[in-house]
C-alpha positions in Angstrom: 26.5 -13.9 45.1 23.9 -12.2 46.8 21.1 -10.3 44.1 19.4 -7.7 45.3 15.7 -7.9 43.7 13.3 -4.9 43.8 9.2 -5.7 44.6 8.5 -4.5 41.6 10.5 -7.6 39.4 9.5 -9.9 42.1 6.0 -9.3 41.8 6.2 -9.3 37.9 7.7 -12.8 38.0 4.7 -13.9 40.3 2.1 -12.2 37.7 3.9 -14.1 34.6 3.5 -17.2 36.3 -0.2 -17.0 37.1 -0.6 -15.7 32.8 0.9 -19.1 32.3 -2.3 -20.9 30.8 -1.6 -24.6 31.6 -0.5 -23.9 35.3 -3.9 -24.9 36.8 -3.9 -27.8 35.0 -0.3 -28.6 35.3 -0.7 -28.8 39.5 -3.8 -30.5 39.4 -2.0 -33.4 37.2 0.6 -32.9 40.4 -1.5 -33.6 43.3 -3.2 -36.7 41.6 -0.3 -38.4 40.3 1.2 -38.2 43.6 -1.2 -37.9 46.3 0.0 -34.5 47.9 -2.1 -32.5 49.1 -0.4 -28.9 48.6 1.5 -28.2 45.2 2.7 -25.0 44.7 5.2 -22.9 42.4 7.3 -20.2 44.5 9.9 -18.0 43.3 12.8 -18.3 45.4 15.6 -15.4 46.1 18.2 -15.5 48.9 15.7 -13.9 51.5 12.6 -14.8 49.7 10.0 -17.3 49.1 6.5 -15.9 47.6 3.9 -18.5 46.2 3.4 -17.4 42.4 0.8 -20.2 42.0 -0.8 -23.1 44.0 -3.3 -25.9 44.5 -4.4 -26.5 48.5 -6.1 -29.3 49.1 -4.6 -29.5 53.1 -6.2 -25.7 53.8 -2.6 -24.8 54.3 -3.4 -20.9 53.8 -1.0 -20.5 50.8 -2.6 -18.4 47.8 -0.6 -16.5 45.1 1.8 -13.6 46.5 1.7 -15.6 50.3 5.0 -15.8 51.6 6.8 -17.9 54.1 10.1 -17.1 55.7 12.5 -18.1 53.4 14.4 -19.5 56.3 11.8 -21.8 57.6 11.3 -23.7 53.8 13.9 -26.0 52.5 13.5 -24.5 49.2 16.4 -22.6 50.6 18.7 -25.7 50.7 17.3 -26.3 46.6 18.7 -22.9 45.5 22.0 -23.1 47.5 22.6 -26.6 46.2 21.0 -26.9 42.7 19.6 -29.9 43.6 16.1 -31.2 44.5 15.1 -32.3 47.6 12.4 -35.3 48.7 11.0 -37.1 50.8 9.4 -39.8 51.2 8.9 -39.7 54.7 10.3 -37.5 57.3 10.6 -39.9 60.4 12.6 -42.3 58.2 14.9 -39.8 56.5 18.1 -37.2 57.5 15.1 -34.7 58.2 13.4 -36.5 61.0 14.9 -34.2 63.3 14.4 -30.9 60.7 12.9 -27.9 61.9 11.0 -27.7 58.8 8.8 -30.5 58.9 7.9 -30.1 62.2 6.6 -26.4 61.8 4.8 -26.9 58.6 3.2 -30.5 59.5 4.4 -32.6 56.3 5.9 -35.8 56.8 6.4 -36.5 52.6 8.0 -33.5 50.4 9.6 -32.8 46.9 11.1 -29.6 45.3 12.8 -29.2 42.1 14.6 -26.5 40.9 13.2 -24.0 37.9 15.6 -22.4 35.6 14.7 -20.0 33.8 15.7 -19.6 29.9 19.1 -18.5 30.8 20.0 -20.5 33.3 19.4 -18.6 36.0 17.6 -19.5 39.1 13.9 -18.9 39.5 12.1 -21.1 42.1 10.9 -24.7 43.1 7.6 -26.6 42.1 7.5 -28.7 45.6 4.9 -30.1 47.0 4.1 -31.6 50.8 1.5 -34.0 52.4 1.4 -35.2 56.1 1.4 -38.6 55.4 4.3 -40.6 53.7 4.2 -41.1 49.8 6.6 -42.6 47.3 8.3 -40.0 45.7 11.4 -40.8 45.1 11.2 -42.7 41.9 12.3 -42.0 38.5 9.0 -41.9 37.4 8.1 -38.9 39.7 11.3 -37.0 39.8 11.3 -37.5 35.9 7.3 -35.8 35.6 8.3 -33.2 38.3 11.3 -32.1 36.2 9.5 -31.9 32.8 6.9 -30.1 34.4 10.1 -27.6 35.5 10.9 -27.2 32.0 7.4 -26.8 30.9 7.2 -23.9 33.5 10.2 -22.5 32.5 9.2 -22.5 28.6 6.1 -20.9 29.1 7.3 -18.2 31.6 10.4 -17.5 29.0 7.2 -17.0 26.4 4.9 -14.8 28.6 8.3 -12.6 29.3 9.1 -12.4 25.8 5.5 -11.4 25.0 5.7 -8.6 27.8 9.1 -7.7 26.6 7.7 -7.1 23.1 4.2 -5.5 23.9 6.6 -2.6 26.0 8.6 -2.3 23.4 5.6 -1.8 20.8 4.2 0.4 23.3 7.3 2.5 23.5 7.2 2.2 19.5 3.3 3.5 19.6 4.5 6.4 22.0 7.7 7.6 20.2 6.0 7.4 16.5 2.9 9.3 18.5 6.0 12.0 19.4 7.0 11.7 15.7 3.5 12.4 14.5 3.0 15.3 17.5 6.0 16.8 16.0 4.8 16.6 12.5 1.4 18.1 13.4 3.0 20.8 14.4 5.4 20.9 12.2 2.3 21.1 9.4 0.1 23.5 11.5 3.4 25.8 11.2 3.6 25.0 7.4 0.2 26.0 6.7 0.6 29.1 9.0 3.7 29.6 6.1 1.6 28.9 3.3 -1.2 31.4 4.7 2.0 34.4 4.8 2.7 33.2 1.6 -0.9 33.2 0.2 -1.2 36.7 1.4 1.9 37.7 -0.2 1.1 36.5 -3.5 -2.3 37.9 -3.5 -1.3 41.3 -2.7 2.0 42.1 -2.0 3.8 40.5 -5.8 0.5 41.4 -7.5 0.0 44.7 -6.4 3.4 46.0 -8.4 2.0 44.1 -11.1 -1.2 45.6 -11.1 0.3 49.1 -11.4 2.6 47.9 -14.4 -0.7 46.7 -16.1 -2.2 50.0 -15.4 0.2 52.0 -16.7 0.8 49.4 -19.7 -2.9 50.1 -20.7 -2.9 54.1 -20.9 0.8 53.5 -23.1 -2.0 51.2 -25.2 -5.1 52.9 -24.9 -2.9 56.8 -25.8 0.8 56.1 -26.8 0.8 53.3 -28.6 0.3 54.2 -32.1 3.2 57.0 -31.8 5.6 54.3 -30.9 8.6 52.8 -33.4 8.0 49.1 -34.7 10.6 48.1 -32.1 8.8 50.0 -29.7 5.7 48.2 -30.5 7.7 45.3 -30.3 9.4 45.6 -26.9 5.9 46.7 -25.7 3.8 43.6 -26.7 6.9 41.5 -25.3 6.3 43.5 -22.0 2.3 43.2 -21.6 3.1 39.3 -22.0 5.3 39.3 -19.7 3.1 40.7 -16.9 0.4 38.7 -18.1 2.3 35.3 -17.4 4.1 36.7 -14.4 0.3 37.1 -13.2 -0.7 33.6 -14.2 2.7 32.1 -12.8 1.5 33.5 -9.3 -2.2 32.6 -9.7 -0.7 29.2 -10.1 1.7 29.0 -7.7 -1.5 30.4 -5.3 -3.7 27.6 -6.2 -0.7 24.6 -5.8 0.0 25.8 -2.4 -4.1 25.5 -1.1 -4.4 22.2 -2.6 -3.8 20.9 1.4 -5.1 23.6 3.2 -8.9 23.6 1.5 -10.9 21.6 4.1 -11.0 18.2 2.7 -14.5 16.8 3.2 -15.1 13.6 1.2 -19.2 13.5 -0.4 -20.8 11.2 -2.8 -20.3 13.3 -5.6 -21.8 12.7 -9.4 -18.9 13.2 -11.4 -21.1 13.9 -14.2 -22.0 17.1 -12.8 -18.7 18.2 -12.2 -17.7 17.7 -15.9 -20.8 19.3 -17.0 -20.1 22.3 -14.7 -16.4 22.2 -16.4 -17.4 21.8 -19.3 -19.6 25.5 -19.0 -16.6 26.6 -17.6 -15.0 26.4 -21.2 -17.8 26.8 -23.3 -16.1 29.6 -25.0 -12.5 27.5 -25.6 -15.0 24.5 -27.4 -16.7 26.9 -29.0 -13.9 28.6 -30.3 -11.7 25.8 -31.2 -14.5 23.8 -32.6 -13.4 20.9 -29.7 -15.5 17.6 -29.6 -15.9 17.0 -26.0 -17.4 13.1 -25.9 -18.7 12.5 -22.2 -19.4 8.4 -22.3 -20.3 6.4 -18.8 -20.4 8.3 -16.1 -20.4 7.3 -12.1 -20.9 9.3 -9.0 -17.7 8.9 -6.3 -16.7 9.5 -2.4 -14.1 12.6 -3.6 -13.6 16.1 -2.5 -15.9 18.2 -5.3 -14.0 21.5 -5.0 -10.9 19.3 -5.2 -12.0 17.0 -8.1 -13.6 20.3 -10.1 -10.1 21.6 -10.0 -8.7 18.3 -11.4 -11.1 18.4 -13.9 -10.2 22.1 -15.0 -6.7 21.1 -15.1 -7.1 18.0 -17.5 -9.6 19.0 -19.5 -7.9 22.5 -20.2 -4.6 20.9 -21.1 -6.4 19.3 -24.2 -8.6 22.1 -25.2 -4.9 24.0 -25.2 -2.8 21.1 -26.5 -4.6 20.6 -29.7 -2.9 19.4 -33.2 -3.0 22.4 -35.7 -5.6 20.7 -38.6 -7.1 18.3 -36.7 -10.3 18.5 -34.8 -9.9 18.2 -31.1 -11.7 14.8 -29.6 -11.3 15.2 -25.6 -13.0 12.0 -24.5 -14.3 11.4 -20.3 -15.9 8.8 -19.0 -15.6 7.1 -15.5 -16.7 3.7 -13.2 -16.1 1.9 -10.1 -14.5 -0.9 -10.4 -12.7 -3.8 -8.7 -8.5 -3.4 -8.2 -8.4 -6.8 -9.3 -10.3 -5.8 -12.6 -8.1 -2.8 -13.4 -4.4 -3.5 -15.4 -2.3 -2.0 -12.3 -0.3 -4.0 -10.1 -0.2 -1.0 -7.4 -4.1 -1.0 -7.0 -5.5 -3.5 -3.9 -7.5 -6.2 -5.7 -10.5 -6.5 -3.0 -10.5 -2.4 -3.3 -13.3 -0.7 -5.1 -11.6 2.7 -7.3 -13.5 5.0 -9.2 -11.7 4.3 -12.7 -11.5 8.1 -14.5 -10.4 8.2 -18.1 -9.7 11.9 -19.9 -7.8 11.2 -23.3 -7.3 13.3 -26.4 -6.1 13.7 -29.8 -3.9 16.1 -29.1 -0.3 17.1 -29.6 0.7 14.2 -27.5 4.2 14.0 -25.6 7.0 11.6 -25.4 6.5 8.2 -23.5 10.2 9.1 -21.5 8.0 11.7 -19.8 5.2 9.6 -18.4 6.7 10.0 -15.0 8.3 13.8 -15.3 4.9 15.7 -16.8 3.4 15.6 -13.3 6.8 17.6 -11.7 6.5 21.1 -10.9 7.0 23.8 -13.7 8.0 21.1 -16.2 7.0 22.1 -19.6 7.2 19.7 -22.4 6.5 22.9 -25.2 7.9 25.9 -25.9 6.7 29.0 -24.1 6.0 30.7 -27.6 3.9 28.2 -29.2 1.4 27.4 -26.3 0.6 29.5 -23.1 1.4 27.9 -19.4 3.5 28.0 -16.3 4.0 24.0 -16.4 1.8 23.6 -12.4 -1.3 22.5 -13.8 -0.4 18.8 -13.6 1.3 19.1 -10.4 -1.8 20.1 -9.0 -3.6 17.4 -10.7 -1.1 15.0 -9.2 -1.5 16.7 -5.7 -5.4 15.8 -5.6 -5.0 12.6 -6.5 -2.9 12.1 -3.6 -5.0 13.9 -1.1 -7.7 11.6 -2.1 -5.1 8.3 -1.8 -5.3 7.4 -5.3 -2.9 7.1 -7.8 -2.8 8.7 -11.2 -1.0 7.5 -14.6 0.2 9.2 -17.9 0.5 7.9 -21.8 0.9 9.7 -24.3 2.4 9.5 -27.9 4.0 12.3 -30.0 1.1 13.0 -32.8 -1.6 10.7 -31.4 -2.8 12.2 -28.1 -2.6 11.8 -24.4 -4.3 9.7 -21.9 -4.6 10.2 -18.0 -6.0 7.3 -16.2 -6.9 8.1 -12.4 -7.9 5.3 -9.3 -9.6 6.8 -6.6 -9.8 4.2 -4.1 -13.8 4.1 -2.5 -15.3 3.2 1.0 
């Protein structure tokens, strides 16, 4: 059966031959074992024969991609038999009279067949000489046809590696599609958190607003004329509004975690606690909180990023606090190895920045280690401390935008601790 190759495939199987490492080597081993003076691989189809690789010590004008008519060689006979042909010497053989050897001026000649991987039919290693040589010996034919196999091996290999590399390159190009398509799918996201920004900072607020104003002339002129259950209703209704407001303020900062531009800069983190910790000078104050700040380490993080973090943590104990106890809220931070740190998620050659905030507060329920960092989950009743449950949602949504990784213990009674790994260049 006739197969119709295109150039393209035939001069791919000429360029995998010549990335074969060993080939030079392989027909130099060829023409001194033997004598011959031209040894060459060709690929051979039914109306072509193209050198793919050669050594020419007979300056018989042969270099890689030469071809000869496929007619003229008797590499033709090989393919259509299956079966090598030699000779020693022409004048003494069924050639003598063979156009063949007459054109091409070779009076000794071998070719063995090359199969590739699968059996099929790829070419000849042959080589010729114009004098007679002995070539028709176990020992030669044996050499030429390991030297077949070896070919064959190593051209199944440099396939397979071609085969592969397209198909990572056709990997690299769809997942660049993929990522293309998420780009875009983000840009369109953040477009929708923008509308949704705008919204919440004026469109839901704005009605809000008018309730508060209206609430306050009821408090500042009506207020005193109303019944007890009037009084009652009211008050129920000004907090009301009040966390509406909060609940949106929240939602608000959650949703421009991603979009802030996130520039990393070696940061002190001492400062940013510091600048926290003015931040609720009034709440200390107030509640008489002991806010212990021990080692403290500067870090590659995001500040606005990490000063929100901060706000969050360091909030949820001055508001979590045990009634009769004096709040403790203790901070302290280092860089330190992965491999010194007790987490078997953390890269052991990785430096983190190791940030500790724990407290003697309320505490929670070690069941909820996991579930305190989902949004709006509250682990308190609304009554008995204020909230909209977002705060460690957004703590957890820093962390990841700075690749760490962030942890939660806590123990009913006894306090809470959050232990955060910001990995470091």
């Amino acid at each position: 059966m006739q197969v119709d190759l295109g150039e393209s495939e035939l001069q791919s199987d000429v360029a995998s031959i010549q990335k074969i490492p060993i080939m030079p080597s392989l027909l130099d081993v060829v023409c001194r074992t033997t004598g011959m003076g031209f040894v060459a691989v060709a690929r051979v189809t039914d109306d072509r024969w193209i050198t793919c690789s050669a050594l020419d010590n007979l300056g018989f004008g042969l270099i890689s991609g030469s071809e000869l008519k496929i007619e003229t060689t008797l590499c033709n006979e090989v393919k259509q038999s299956n079966a090598p042909v030699i000779i020693d010497h022409v004048a003494q053989s069924e050639y003598a009279n063979h156009p063949t050897p007459a054109m091409y001026g070779f009076q000794s000649y071998i070719s063995i067949p090359i199969y590739r991987k699968d059996g099929r039919f790829f070419g000849t290693l042959c080589a010729i000489d114009p004098k007679p040589a002995r070539l028709n010996t176990p020992e030669v034919i044996g050499m030429f046809r390991l030297f077949c196999d070896l070919i064959a091996f190593h051209l199944s290999a440099v396939e397979e590696i071609e085969t592969n590399e397209y198909e990572l390159a056709k990997e690299r190009e769809e997942r660049a599609k993929v990522l293309e398509q998420k780009n875009a799918e983000l840009q369109k996201m953040n477009l929708e958190l923008e509308s949704f920004a705008y919204v919440a900072s004026h469109d839901l607020q704005e009605p809000l607003r008018k309730i508060e104003t209206f609430s306050n002339f009821i408090l500042d002129r009506d207020y005193d004329s109303l019944s007890p259950n009037g009084k009652n209703y009211f008050d129920r209704l000004l907090k009301s509004v009040k966390r509406m407001q909060t609940l949106i303020k929240d939602l608000l900062r959650y949703s421009q975690v991603k979009v802030h531009e996130q520039i990393f800069v070696e940061t002190d983190l001492d400062k940013i606690v510091e600048e926290v910790k003015q931040d609720y000078n009034e709440e200390l104050n107030q509640k008489n909180v002991l806010l212990q700040v021990g080692e403290t380490c500067s870090a590659h993080v995001i500040p606005f990023q990490f000063n929100q973090l901060l706000q969050n943590l360091i909030g949820n104990s001055i508001k979590f606090v045990r009634p009769g106890v004096r709040p403790v809220i203790k901070v302290s931070c280092a860089v330190v190895k992965g491999s010194d740190l007790e987490n078997i998620k953390l890269l052991p050659g990785r430096n983190y920045c190791h940030l500790v905030i724990e407290d003697n507060g309320i505490g929670f329920s070690s069941e909820y280690n996991e579930k305190i960092f989902e949004v709006f989950q509250r682990l308190n009743g609304r009554e008995d401390y204020e909230g909209t449950g977002i705060g460690l949602s957004i703590v957890k949504k820093i962390v990841g935008n700075h690749h760490g990784l962030i942890t939660a213990c806590g123990e009913l009674d006894k306090g809470a601790r959050f232990d955060i790994y910001i990995p470091q260049p």
